[in-house]
N, CA and C of each residue as an Amber inpcrd file, in Angstrom:
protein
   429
  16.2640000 -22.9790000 -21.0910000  14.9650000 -22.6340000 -21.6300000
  13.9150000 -23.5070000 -20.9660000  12.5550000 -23.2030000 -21.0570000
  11.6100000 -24.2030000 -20.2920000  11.3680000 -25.4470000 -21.1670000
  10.6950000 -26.4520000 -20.9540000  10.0010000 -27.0980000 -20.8210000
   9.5410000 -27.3000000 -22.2790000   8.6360000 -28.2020000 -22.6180000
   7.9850000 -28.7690000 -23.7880000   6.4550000 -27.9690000 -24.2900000
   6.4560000 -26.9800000 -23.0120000   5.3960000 -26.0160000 -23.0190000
   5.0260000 -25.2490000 -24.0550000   4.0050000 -25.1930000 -24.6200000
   3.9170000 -24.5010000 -26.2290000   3.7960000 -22.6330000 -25.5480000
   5.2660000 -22.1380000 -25.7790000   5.2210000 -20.7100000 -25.6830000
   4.2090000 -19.8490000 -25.9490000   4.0680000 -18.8350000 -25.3490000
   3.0630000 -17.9900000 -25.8200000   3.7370000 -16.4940000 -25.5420000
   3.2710000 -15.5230000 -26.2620000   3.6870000 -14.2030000 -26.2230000
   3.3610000 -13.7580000 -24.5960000   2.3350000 -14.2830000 -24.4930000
   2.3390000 -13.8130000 -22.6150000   3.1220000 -14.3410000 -21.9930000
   3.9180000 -14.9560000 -21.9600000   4.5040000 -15.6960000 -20.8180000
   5.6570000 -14.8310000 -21.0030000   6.3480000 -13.6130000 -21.4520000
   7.1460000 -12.8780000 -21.1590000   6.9650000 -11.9160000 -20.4520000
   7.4340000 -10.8680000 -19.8370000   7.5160000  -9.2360000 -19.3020000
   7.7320000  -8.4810000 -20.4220000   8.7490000  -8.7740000 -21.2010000
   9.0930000  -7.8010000 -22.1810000   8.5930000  -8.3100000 -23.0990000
   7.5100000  -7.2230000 -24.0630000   7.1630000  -7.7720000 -25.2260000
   7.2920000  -6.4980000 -26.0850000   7.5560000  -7.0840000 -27.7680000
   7.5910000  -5.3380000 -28.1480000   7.4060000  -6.1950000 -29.6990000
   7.5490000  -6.0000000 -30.6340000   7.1700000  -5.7630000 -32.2880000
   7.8850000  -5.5890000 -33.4740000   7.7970000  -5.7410000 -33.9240000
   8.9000000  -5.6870000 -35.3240000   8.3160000  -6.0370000 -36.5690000
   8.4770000  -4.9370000 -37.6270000   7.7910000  -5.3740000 -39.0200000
   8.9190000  -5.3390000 -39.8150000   8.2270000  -6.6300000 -40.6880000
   9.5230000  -7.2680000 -41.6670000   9.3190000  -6.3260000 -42.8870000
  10.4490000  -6.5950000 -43.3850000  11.0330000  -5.7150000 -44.1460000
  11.2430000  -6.6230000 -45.4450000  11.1680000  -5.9600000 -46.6980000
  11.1660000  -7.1820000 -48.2360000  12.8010000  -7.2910000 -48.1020000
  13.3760000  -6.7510000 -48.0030000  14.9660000  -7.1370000 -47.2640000
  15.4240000  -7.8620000 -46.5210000  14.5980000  -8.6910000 -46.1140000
  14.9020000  -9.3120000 -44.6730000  14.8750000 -11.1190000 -45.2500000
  14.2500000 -10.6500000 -46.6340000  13.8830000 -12.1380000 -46.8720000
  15.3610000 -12.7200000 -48.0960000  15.1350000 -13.8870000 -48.0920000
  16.2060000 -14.3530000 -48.8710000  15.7280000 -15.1890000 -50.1540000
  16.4570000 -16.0280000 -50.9220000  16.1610000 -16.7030000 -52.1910000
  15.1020000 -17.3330000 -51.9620000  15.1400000 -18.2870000 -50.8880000
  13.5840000 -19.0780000 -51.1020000  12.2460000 -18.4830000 -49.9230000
  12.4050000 -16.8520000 -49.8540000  11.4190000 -16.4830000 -49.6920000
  11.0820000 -16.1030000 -48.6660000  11.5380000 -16.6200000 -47.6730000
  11.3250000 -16.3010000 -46.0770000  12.4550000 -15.5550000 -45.3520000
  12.5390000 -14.9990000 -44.2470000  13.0820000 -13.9820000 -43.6090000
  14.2080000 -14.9470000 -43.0130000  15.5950000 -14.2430000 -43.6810000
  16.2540000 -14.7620000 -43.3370000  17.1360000 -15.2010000 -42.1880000
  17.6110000 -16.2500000 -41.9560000  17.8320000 -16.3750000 -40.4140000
  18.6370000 -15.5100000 -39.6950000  19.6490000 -14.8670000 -40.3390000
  20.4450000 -13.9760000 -39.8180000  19.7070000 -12.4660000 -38.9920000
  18.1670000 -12.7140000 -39.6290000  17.6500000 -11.3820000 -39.0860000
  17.1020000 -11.9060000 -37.9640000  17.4440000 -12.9530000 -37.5280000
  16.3600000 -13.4350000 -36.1600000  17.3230000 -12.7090000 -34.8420000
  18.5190000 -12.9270000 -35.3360000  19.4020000 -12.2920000 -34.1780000
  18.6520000 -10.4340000 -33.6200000  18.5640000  -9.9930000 -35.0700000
  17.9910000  -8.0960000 -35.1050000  16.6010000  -8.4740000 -34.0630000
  16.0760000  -9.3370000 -34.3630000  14.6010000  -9.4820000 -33.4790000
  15.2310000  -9.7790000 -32.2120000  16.0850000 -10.7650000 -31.8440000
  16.1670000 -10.7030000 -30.6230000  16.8950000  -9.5140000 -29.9600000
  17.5650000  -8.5870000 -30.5490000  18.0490000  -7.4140000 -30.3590000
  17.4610000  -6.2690000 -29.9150000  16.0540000  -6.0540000 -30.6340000
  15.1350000  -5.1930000 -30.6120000  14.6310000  -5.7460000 -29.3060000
  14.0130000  -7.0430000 -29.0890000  13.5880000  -7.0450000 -27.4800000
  14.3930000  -7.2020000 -26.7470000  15.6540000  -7.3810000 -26.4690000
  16.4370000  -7.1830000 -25.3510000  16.7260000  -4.9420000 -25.3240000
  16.9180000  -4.7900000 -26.1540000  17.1520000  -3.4000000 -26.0400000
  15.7110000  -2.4110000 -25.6830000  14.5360000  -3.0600000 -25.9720000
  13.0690000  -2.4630000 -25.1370000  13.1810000  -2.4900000 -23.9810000
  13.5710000  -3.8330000 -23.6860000  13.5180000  -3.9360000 -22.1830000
  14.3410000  -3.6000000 -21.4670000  15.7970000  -3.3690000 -21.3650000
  16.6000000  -2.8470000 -20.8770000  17.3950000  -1.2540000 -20.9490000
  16.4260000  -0.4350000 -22.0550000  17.0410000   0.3520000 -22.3990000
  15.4730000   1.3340000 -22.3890000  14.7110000   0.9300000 -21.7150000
  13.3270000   1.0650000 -21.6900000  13.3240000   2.6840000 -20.8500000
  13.2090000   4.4050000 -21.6390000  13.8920000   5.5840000 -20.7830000
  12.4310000   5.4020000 -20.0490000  11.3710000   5.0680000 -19.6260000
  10.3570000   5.4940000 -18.5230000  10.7390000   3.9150000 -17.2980000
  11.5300000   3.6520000 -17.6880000  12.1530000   2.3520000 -16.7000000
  13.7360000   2.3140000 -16.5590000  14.6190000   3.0690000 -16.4900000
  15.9850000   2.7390000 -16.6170000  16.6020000   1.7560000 -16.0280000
  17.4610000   0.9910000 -16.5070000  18.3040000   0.3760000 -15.7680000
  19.4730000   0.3480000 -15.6250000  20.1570000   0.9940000 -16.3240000
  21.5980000   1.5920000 -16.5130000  21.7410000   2.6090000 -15.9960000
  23.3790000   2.8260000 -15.3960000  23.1750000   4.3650000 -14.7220000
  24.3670000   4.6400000 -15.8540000  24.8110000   6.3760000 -15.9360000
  25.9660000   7.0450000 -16.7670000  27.1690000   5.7410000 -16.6710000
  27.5110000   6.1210000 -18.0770000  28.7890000   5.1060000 -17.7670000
  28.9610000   3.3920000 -17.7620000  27.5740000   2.8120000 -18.2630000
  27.8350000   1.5770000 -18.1800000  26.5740000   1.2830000 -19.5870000
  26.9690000   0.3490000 -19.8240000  25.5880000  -0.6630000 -20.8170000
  25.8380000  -2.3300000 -20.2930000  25.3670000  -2.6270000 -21.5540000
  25.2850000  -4.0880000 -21.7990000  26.0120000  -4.6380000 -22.7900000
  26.9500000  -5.6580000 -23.0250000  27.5290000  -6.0290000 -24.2790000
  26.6910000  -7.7530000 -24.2210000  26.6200000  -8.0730000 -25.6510000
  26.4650000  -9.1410000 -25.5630000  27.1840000 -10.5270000 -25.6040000
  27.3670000 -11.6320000 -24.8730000  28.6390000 -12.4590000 -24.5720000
  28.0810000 -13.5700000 -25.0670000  26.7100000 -13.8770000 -25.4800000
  26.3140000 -14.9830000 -25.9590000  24.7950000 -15.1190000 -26.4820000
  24.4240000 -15.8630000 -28.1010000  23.1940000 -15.8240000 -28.8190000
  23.0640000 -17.5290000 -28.9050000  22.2280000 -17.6850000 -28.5330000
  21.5010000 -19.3340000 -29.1410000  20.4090000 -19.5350000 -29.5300000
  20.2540000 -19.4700000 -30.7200000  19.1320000 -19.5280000 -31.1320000
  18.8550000 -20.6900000 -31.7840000  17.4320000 -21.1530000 -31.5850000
  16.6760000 -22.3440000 -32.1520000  15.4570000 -22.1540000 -33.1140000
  16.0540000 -22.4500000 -34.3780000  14.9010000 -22.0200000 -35.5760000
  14.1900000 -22.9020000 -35.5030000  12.5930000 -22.5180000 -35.2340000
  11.4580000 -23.3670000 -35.0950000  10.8360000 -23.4860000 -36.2480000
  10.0830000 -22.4600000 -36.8230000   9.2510000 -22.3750000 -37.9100000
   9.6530000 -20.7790000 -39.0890000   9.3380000 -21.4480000 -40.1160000
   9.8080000 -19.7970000 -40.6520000   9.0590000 -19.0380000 -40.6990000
   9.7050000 -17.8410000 -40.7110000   8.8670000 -16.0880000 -40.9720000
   8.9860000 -16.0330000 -42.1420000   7.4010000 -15.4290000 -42.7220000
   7.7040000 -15.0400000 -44.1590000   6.6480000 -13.3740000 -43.9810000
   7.1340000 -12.6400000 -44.9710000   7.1220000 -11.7090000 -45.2360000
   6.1620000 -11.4830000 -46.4150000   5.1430000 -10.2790000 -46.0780000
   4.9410000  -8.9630000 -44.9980000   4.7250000  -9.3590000 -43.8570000
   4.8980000  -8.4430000 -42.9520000   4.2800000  -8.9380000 -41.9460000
   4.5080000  -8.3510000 -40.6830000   4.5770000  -8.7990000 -39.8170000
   5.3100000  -8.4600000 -38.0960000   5.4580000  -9.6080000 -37.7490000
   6.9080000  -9.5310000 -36.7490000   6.8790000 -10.5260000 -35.7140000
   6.7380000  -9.8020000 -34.0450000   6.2670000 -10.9600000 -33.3160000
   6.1530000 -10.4120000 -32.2170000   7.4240000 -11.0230000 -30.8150000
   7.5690000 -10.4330000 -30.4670000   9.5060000 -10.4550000 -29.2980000
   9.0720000 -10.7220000 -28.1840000   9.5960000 -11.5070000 -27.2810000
   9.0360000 -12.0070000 -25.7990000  10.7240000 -11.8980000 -25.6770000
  10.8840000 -11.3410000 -24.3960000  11.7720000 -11.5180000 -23.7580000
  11.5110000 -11.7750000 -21.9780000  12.4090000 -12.8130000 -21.5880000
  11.9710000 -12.8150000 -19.5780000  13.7750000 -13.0340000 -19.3660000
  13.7950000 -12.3130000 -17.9030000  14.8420000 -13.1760000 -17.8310000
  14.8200000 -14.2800000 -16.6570000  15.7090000 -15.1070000 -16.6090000
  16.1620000 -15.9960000 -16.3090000  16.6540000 -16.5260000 -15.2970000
  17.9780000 -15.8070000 -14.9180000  19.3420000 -15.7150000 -14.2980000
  19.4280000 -15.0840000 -14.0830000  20.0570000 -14.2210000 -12.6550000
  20.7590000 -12.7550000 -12.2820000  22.2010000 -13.3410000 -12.3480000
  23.2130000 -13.4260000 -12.6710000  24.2850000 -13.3200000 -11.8140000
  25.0680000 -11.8950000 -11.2320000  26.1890000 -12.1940000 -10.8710000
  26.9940000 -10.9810000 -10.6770000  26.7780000  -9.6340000 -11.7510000
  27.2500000  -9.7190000 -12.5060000  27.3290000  -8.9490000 -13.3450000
  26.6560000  -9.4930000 -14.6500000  26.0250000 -10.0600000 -14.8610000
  25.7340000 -11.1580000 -16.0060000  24.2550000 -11.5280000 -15.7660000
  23.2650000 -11.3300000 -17.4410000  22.1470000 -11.4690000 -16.9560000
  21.5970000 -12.9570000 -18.5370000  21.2060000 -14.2280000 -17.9950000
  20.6110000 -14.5040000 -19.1460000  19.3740000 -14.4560000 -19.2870000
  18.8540000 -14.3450000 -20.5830000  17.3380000 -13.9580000 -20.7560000
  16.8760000 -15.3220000 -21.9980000  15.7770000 -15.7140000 -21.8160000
  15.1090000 -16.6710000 -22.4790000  14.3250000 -15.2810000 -23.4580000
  14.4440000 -16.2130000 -24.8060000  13.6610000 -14.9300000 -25.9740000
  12.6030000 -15.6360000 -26.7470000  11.5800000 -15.5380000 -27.5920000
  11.3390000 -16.0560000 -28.5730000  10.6230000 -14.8650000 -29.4080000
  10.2990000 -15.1740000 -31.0680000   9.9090000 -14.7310000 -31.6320000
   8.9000000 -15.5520000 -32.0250000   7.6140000 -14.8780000 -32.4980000
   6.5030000 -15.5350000 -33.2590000   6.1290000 -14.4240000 -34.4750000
   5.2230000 -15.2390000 -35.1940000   4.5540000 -15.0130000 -35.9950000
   3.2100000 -15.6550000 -35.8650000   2.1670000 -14.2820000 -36.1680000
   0.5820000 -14.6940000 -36.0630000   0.5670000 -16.4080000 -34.9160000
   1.1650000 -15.8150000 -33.9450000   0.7350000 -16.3840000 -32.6280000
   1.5220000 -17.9700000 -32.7630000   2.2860000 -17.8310000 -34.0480000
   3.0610000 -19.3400000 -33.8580000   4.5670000 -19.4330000 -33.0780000
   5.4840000 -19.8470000 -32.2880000   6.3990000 -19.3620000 -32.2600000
   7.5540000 -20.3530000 -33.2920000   8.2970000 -19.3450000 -33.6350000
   9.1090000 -19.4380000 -35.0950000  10.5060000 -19.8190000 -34.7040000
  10.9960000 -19.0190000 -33.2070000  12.4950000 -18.9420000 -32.7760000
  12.2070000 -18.6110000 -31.2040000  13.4470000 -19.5550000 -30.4950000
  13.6800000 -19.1760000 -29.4500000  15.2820000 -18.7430000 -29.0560000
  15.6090000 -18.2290000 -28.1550000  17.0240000 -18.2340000 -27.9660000
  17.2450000 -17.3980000 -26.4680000  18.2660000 -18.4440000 -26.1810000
  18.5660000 -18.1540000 -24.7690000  20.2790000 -16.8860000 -24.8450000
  20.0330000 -15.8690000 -24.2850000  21.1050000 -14.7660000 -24.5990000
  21.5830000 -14.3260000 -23.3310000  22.7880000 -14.0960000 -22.8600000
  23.5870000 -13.5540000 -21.7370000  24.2350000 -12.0990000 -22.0390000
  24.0870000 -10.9450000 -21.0610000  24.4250000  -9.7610000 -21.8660000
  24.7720000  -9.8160000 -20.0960000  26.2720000  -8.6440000 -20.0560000
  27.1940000  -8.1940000 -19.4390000  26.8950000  -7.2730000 -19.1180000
  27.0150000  -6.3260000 -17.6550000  26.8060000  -4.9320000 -17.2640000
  28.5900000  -4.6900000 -17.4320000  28.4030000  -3.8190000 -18.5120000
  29.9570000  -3.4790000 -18.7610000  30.1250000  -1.7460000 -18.3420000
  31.2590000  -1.5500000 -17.6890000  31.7800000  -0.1660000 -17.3320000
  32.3930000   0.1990000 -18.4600000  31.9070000   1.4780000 -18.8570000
  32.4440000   1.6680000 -20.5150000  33.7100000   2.3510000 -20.2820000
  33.8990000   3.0300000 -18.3950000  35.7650000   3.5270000 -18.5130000
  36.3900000   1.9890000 -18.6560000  36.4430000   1.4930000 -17.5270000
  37.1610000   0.0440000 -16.9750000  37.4040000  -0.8720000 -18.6400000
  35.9240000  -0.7180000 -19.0740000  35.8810000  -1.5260000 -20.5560000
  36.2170000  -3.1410000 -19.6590000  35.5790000  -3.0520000 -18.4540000
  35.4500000  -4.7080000 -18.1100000  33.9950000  -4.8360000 -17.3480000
  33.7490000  -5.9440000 -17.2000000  32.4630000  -6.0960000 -16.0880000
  31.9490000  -5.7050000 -15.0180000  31.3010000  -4.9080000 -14.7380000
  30.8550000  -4.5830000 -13.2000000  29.6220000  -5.2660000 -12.3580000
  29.7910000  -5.8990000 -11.2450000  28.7290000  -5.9220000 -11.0620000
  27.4580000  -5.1500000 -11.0120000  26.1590000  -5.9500000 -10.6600000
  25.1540000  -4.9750000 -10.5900000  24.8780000  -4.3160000  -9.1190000
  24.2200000  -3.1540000  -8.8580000  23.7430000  -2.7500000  -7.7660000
  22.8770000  -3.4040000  -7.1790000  22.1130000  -3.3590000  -5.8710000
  20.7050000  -4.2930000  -5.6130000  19.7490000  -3.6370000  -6.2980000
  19.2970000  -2.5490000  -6.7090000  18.7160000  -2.0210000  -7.2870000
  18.3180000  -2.2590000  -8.7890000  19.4240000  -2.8580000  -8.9510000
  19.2600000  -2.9280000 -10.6260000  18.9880000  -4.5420000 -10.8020000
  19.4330000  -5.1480000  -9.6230000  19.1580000  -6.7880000  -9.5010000
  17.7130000  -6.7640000  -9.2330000  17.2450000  -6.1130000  -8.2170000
  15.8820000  -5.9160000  -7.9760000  14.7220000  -6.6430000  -9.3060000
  15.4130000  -5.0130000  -9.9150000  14.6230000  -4.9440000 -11.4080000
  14.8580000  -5.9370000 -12.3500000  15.8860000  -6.8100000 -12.4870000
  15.7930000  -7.6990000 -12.9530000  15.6130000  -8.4700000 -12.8630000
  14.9690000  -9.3380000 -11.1760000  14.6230000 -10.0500000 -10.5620000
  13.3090000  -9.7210000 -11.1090000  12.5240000  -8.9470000 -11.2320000
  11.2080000  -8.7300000 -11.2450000  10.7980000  -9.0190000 -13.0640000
  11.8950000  -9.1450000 -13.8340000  11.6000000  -9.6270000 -14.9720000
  11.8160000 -11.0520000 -15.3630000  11.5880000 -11.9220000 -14.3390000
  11.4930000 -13.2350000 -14.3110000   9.8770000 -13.3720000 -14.4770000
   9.5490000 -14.3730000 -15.2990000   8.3780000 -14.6090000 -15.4660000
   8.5210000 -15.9960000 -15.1600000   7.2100000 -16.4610000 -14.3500000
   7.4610000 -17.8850000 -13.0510000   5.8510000 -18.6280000 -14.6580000
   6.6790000 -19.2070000 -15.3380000   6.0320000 -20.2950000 -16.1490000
   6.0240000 -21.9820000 -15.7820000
């Protein structure tokens, strides 16, 4: 993850939205942590699953191989949070992406996530094409 740098919703490529839900919250009131994972879910799946941008061809997705998340500040409810996703890392087949979530411009959670280009016959890893590295090269945001 970067630096001591106070995040901001711009400093991602992928940005997208999410409104909380009175479900989401727990006994003492605030949105519970387990839903921070669904937020980071929702912006990794905008951005990669984005149909006027594809990046998947027939036959393959993404599984996810790893979540780290760092609870900063809490979400409380009503409300929206807002999703930054960049990525990071290309590897072979393997992409990690730096995430955070905010609220009214504070950020609340960050988490660094690795998701797999998986062949859904093989049901193992494939690498990526240059094409699809390309595009994910281009979702590096230089902070």
């Amino acid at each position: 993850m970067t630096g001591e740098k106070r995040l901001r919703i711009e400093d991602f490529a992928g940005r997208t939205y999410d409104k909380l839900r009175y479900g989401d919250t727990d006994r003492q009131g605030h949105v519970n942590n387990a839903v921070f994972a669904t937020f980071m879910e929702t912006g990794r799946v905008e951005l990669i699953y984005d149909p006027q941008n594809p990046l998947l061809e027939e036959g393959f997705s993404f599984v996810l191989a790893k979540l780290d998340i760092d609870y900063l500040a809490e979400v409380l409810w009503p409300g929206t949070v807002d999703i930054g996703t960049r990525v990071v890392k290309v590897g072979r087949s393997s992409v990690t992406m730096e995430q955070a979530v905010f609220q009214n411009d504070v950020c609340c959670a960050r988490a660094l996530t690795v998701v797999v280009h998986f062949d859904q016959t093989t049901r193992r890893s494939h690498p990526f094409s240059e094409e699809q590295r390309a595009k994910l090269e281009g979702w590096i945001s230089a902070v």
